[in-house]
C-alpha positions in Angstrom: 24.0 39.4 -17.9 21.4 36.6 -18.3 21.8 34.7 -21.5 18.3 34.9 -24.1 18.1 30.6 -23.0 18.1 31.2 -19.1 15.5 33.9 -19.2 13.1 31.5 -21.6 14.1 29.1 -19.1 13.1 30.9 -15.7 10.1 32.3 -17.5 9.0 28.7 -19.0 9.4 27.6 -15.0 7.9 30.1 -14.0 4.5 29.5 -15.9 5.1 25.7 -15.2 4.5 26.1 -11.5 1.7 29.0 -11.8 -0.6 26.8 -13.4 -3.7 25.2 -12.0 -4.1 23.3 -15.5 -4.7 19.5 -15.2 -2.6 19.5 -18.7 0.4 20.9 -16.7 4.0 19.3 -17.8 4.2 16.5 -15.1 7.5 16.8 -13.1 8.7 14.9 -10.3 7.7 17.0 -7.0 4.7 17.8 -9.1 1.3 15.3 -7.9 -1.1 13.0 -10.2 -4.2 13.8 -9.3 -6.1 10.3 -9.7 -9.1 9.8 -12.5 -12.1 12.1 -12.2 -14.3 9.0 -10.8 -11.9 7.6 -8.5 -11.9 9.0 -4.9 -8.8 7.8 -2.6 -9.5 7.6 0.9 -6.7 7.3 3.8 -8.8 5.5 6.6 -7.2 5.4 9.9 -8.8 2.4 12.5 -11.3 1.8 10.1 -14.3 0.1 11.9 -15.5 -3.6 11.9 -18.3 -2.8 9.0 -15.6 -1.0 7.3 -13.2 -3.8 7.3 -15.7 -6.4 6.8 -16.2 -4.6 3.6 -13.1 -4.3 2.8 -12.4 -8.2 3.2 -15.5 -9.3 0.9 -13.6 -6.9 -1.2 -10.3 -8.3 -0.9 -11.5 -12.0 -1.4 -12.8 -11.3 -4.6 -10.2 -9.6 -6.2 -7.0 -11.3 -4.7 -7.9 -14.5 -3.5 -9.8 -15.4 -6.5 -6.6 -14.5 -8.9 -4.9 -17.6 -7.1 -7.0 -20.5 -8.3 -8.2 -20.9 -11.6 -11.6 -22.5 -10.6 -14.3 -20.3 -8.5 -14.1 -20.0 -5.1 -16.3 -22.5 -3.4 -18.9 -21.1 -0.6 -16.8 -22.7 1.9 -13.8 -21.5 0.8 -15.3 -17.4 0.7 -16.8 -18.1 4.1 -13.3 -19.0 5.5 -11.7 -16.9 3.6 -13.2 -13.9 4.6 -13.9 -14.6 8.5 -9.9 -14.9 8.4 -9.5 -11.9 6.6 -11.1 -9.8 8.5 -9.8 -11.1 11.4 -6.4 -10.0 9.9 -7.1 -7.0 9.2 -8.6 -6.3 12.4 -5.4 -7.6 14.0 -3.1 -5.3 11.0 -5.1 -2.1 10.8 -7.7 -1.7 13.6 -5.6 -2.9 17.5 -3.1 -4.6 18.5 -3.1 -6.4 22.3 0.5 -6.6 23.5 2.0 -4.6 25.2 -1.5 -3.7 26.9 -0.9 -0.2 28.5 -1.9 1.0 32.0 -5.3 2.4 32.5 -7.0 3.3 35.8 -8.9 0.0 35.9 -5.7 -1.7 34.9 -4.1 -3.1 31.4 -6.1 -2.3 28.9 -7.2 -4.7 26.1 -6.8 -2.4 23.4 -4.1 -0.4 22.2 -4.3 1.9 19.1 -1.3 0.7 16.6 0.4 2.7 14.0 -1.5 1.9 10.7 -3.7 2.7 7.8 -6.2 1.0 5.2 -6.3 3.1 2.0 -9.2 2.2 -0.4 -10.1 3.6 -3.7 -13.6 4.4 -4.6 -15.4 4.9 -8.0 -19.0 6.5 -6.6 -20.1 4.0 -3.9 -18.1 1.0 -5.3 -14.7 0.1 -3.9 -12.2 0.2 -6.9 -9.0 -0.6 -4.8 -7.2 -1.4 -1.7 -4.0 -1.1 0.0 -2.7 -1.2 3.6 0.4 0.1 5.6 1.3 -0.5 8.8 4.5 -0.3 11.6 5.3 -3.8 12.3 8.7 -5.4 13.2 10.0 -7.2 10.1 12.8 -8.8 9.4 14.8 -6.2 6.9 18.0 -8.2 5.6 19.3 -11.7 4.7 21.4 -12.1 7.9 17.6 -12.2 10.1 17.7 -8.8 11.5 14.6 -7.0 11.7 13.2 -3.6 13.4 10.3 -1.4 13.1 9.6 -0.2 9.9 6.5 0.7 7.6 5.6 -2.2 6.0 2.8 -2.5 2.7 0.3 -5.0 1.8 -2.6 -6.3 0.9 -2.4 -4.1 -2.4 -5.8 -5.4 -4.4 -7.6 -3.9 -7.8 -11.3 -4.9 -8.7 -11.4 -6.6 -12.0 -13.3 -3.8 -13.7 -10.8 -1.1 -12.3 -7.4 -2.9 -13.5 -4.7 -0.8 -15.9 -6.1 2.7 -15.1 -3.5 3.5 -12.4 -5.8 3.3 -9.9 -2.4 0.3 -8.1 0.2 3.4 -8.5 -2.2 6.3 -6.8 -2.7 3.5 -4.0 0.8 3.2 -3.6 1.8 6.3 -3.5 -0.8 7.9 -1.3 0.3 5.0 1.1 4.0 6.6 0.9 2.8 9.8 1.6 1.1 8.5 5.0 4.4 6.2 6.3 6.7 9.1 5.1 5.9 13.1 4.5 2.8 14.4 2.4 3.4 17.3 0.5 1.1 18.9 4.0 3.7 17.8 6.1 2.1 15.1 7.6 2.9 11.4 7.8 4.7 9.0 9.9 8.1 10.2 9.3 9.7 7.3 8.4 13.0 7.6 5.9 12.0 4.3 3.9 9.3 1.8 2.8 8.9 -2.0 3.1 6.7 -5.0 1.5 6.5 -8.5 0.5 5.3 -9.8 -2.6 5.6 -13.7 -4.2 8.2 -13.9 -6.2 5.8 -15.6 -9.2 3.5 -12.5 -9.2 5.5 -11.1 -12.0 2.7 -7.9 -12.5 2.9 -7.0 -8.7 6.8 -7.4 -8.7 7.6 -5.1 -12.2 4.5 -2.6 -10.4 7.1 -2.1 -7.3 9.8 -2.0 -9.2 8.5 0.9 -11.7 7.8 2.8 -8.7 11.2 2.4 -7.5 11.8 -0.5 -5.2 14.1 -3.2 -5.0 15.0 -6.5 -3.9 16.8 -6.3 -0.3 16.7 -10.4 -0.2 15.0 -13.4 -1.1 13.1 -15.6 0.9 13.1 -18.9 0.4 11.2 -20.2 3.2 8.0 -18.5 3.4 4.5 -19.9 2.5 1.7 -18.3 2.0 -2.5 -19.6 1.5 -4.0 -21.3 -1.2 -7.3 -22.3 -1.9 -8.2 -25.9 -3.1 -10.4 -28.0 -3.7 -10.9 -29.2 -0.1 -10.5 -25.6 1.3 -7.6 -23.7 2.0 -4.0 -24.4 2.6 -0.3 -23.5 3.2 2.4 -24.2 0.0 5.7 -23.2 -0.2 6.2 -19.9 -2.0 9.6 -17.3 -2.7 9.1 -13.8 -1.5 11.0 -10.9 -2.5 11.6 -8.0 0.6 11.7 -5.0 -1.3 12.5 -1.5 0.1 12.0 1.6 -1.3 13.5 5.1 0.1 11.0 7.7 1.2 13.2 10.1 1.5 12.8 13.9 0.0 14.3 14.3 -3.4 16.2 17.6 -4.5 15.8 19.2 -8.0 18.4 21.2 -9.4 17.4 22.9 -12.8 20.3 25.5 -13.5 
């Protein structure tokens, strides 16, 4: 016979997952939905007007967090031509291996990525990117194909409203399974981040990655006074599983 608790437990379950209510008790395989004015996008080959956009974007809300003085005109302008050159090379084609066409190799060849952006009406809240690249995965140098996040960036005015977190996980959803069944596939989820960016570190590891190694010898762009240039820098690889998790309740 069932016990008085297990029946107020099947029947409080019961109502849990019957409800449409935004006020629902969060559980795990349950989904945020993001704030009522912010619209997240999954954009897939995005094209040059898009990413140009996105770079402009990109330069004012990352690379002006890394120097404590403006960024000069010289230093946006070549910021953001190499930007959106990057992303053009991350997110839009890739060149090699050029596959056979009837007019011979072609040029182009679609890759396997994604730009994410957040939107609050027509203004660009946030960014992220993910893309299948061949990284190097562990301390001893090995690396293979895996999905592979970046370029995670938050406009000033849209900071602490969980707009980094929806990014993020949307972008898990594309490089692994969406609760639609679609998505990439893959088992797990890679990215880089400076060791010194303490809010973009303890942001990864709230949403459950950690440290696979260190890298000691990486270097990454800074703006000066003169222009841009490289400096040393630690990264942290960080790896997160993607993997579907089981709930058992009784």
């Amino acid at each position: 016979m069932t016990s008085p608790i297990r029946q107020s437990l099947l029947l409080l379950l019961i109502a849990i997952l019957s409800t449409n209510s935004a006020n629902a008790l969060r559980l795990p395989f349950l989904s945020q939905s993001p704030p009522s004015n912010i619209s997240i996008t999954s954009l897939d080959y995005p094209n040059p007007a898009t990413l140009k956009s996105l770079s402009t974007f990109f330069v004012s809300a990352f690379w002006s967090s890394k120097t404590p003085n403006p960024l000069t005109p010289s230093q946006k302008s070549y910021l953001q031509k190499s930007q959106t050159a990057e992303f053009e090379k991350r997110y839009r084609f890739v060149i090699d291996p050029p596959p056979l066409t009837y007019f011979g190799p072609s040029t182009k060849t679609l890759k396997t990525a994604a730009l994410i952006q957040a939107t609050s009406s027509a203004t660009i809240a946030g960014m992220v990117g993910v893309e299948v690249d061949d990284v190097v995965v562990d301390g001893a140098g090995k690396s293979r194909s895996v999905p592979v996040l970046s370029n995670l960036a938050i406009g000033e005015e849209f900071r602490r409203q969980g707009i980094a977190e929806l990014l993020v996980k949307r972008a898990e959803q594309v490089a692994g399974k969406a609760p639609d069944g679609t998505g990439w596939g893959f088992p797990d989820m890679y990215l880089r981040v400076e060791q010194a960016n303490k809010p973009a570190v303890n942001l990864y590891k709230k949403l459950g990655y950690k440290t696979e190694f260190v890298d000691d010898e990486a270097t990454t762009l800074v703006p000066t006074d003169r222009g841009v240039t490289n400096k040393d820098t630690v990264v942290l690889v960080m790896k997160k599983s993607l993997k579907d998790k089981k709930f058992l309740f009784f």
